[in-house]
N, C-alpha and C positions, 0 to 999 in steps of 0.2 A: 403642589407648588404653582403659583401663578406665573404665567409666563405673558400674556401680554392680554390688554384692556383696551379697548378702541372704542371708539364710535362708529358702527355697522358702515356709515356712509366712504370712510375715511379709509376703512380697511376695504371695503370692497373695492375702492379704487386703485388701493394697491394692488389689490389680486386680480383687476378687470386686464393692467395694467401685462400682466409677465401669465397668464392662463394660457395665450393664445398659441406660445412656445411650444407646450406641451403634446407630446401625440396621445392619441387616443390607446394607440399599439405599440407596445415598444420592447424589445426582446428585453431588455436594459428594465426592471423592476421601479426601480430607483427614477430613474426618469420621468416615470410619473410623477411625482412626488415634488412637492416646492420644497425648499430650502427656507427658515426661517430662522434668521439669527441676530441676535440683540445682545451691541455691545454698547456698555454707557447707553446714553437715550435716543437714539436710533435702531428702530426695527429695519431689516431689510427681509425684502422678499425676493428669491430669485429660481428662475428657472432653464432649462438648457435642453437641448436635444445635441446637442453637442458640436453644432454647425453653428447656431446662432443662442445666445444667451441675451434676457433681460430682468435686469434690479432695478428694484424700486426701494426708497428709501423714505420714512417717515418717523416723526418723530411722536414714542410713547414714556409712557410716565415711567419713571425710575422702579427697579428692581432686579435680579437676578440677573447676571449675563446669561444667554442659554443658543445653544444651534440644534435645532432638531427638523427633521423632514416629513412632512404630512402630505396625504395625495389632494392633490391641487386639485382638481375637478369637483373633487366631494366636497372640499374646504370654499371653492368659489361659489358652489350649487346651494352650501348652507346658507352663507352667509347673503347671497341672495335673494335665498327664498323668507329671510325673516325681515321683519318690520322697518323702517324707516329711524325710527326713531331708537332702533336697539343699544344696548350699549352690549358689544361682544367681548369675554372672557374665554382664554386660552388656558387653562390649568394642565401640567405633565402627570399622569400616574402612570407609574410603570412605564412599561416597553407604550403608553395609548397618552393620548391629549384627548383632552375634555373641552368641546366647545357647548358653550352657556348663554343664553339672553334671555333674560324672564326665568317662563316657567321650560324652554325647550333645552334640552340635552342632545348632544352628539358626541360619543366617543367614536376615534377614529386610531388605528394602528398607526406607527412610528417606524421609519426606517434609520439608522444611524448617519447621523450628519459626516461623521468623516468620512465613510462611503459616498457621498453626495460629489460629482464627477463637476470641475469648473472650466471653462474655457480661458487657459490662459492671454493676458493681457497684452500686451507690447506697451509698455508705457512709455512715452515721451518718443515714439519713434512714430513718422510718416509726416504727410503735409497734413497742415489745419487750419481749417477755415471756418467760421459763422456766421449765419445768416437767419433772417427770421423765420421763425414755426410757417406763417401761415406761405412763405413764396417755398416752400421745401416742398412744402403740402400740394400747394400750387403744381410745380413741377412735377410730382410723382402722381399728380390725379392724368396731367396729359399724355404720359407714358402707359402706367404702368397696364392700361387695358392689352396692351398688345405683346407683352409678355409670353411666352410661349409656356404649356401646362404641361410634364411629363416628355419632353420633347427626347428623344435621345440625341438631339447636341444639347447638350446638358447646357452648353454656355448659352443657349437662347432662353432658358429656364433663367431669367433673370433681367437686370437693367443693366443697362452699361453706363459708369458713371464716368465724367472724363472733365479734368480741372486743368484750364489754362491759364496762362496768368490772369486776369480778374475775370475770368469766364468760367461759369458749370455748365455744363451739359448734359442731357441726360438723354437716352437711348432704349430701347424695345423693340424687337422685332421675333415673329414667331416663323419667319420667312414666306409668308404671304401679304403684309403689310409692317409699317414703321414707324415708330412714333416719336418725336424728337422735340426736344424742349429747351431753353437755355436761358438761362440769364446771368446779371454784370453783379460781381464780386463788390464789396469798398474795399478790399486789399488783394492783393495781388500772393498767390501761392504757388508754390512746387506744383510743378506740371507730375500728374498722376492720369492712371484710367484703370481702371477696377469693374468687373462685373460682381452686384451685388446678389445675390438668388433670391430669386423669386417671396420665399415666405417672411425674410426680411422686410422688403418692401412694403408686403400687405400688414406687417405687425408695425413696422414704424408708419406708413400711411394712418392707422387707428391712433398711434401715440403724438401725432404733433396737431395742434391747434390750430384755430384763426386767429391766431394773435402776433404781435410782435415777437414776442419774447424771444431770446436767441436759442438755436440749437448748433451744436459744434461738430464737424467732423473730422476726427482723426484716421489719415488715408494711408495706411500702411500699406505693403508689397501683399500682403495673405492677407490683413484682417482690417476693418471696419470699425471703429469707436466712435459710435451715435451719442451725444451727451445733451437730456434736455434737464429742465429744472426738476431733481427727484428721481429721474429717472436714466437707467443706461442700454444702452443695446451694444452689443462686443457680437460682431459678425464674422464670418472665415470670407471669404472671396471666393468665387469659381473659377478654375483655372484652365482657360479657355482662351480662344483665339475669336476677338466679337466677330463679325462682319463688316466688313470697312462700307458703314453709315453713309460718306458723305460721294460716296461713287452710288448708291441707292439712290438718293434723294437727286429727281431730275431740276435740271436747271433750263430757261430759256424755253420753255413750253409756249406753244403759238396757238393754244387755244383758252381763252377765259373765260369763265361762266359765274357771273357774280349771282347770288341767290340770300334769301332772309333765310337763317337757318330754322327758324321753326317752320316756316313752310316747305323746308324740304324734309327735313324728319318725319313731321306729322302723315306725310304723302308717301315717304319709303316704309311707317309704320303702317299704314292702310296696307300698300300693295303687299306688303311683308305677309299678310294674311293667309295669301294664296300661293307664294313661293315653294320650291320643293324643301321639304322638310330637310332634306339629306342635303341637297347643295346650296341651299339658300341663297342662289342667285336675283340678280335684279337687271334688268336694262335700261340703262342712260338715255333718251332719245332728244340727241339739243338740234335744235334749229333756230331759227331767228326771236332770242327773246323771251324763248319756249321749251322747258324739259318736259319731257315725256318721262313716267317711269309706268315701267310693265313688271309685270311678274308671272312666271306659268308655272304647273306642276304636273305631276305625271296620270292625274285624273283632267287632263285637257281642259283643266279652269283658266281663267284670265284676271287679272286685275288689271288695269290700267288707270292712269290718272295724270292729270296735266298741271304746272305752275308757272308762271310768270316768273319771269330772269331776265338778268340781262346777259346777254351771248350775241357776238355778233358775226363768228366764224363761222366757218364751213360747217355741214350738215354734220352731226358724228351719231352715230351708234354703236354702242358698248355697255360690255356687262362687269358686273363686282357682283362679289357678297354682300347682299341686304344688310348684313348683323357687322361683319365690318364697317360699312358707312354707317352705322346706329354709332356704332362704338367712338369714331370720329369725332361724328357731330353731337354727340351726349357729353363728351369730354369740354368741350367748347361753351362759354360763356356769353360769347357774343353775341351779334345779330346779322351782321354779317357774313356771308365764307365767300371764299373764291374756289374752284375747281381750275386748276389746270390740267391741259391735257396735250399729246402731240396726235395721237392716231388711237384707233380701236386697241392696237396689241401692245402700246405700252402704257406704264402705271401715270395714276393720276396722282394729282400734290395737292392736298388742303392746307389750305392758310384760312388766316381771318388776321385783318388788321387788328382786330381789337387783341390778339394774343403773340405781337409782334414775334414772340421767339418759337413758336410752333412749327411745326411740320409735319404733315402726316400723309403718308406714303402706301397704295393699295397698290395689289395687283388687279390688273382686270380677269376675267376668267372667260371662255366661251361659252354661247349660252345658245 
């Protein structure tokens, strides 16, 4: 029995689309495995780890209603690995599916669709808002490097999203530095704050575009309804207590140091060379006009290197993480940044006028 006909391009984008879900490992059999079901002339494909789920939805030529589950890895690696121009065939025999293009063959095992585990929905409940692909996108490129990875506060394994009346906000911090981002609504929504976890973030960062086009969120109390054209993301929330952001982020800093940011990159990527592998430290050195950045390791090497600034405060010297300030200033688009600073032992604040609603927040370290 035929069960679905695509064009390889079409179908790969659905599967590019809901793969990334998937673990590798997963006690749960079945969770490997995509969900494929077609009712009337809509295929959907969906997958879940059971925290976070995303469907994707497209439209194929009429035949057979059918739900059956195929492992997703093997189904996205075929389709893949064949030609451009393929046209791909899905046929069921037996307990197996038969994928076809040309002259290649793949039979693949079958797990039962009504076994196949969904995260359920909350329909018509939470605040919701929309706004365009590309400033979401936007937002979650300035955040979401500083996410914290396997943290056990589990709630910093994540972003903190937080909606005020025409304001989003978004938040990251791994507790060594802070990443903060914001921008203005055209409508005004129910004040919410949610933290989203961390593999959300990185599978909806892949699914939204440079485009206008709108994406919606639905902010419930537990769970997340991402909705763009085609596609859904249905997230759980982490349930956590964030860090209160706006006591982090210093205010009234009396030292400024305006700098072109690809000269300061280029300059902490040099010195970066010679850092200790393990601490990754770097030192600040401002004086009139003039950073100094140094870097040393535990084979008594040195880099050093000088740039042009403007700074016109007192002498300072201080250390950060090299890879911290990369991450900062890589997230940044601009060409200008500003560093503020009060003293050696407290954290510095990056702004850049060109990203009005940014902030990003390091600690220093001793060096």
């Amino acid at each position: 029995m035929l069960l679905v006909q695509s064009e390889r391009n079409t179908l790969l984008s659905s599967l590019s689309a809901v793969v990334g879900v998937v673990e590798r490992r997963h006690t749960l059999p079945i969770l490997s495995n995509l969900l494929l079901e077609k009712k009337g002339g809509k295929l959907t494909l969906l997958a879940t780890d059971l925290e976070l789920q995303i469907s994707t939805r497209q439209d194929v030529e009429t035949g057979e209603d059918f739900a059956i589950t195929i492992a997703a890895r093997k189904l996205f690696d075929i389709v893949r690995a064949l030609p451009d121009t393929a046209k791909v065939k899905l046929d069921s025999k037996d307990s197996q599916v038969v994928v076809s293009a040309g002259k290649s063959r793949f039979t693949l095992q079958t797990l039962p669709a009504a076994d196949f585990p969904r995260v359920e929905t909350g329909a018509g409940l939470g605040a919701v808002i929309s706004l365009p692909q590309k400033t979401l996108k936007r937002l979650l490129q300035l955040v979401q490097f500083a996410m914290a990875s396997q943290d056990i506060r589990y709630y910093l394994n994540g972003m903190l999203l937080v909606l005020e009346g025409k304001q989003l906000r978004v938040v990251a911090t791994d507790g060594h530095r802070l990443s903060y981002a914001e921008t203005q609504l055209e409508t005004e929504a129910e004040a919410r704050e949610v933290i989203i976890p961390r593999k959300t973030v990185v599978e909806l960062s892949k699914l939204l575009g440079d485009v206008d086009d709108p994406v919606e969120l639905r902010i419930g109390a537990n769970q997340v309804t991402i909705t763009l054209p085609g596609t859904e993301l249905v997230t759980k929330v982490v349930d956590g207590k964030f860090p209160d952001y706006q006591r982090v982020i210093p205010v009234n800093q009396p030292r400024h140091l305006k700098a072109n940011r690809q000269n300061v990159m280029q300059a902490l990527q040099r010195a970066a060379i010679l850092s200790n592998e393990k601490f990754r430290g770097v030192r600040l050195v401002m004086s009139e006009n003039t950073l100094g950045i140094v870097c040393n390791n535990n084979e008594q090497e040195e880099a050093a290197d000088e740039i042009e600034v403007s700074y016109n405060g007192e002498p300072l010297d201080v250390g950060f993480n090299v890879t911290y300030l990369l991450d900062g200033l890589g997230a940044l688009g601009s060409e200008e940044i500003i560093l503020s600073l009060a003293d050696a032992n407290s954290s510095m604040l990056l702004t850049s006028e060109g990203e009005a609603g940014f902030k990003y927040v390091v600690m220093p370290m001793r060096i």
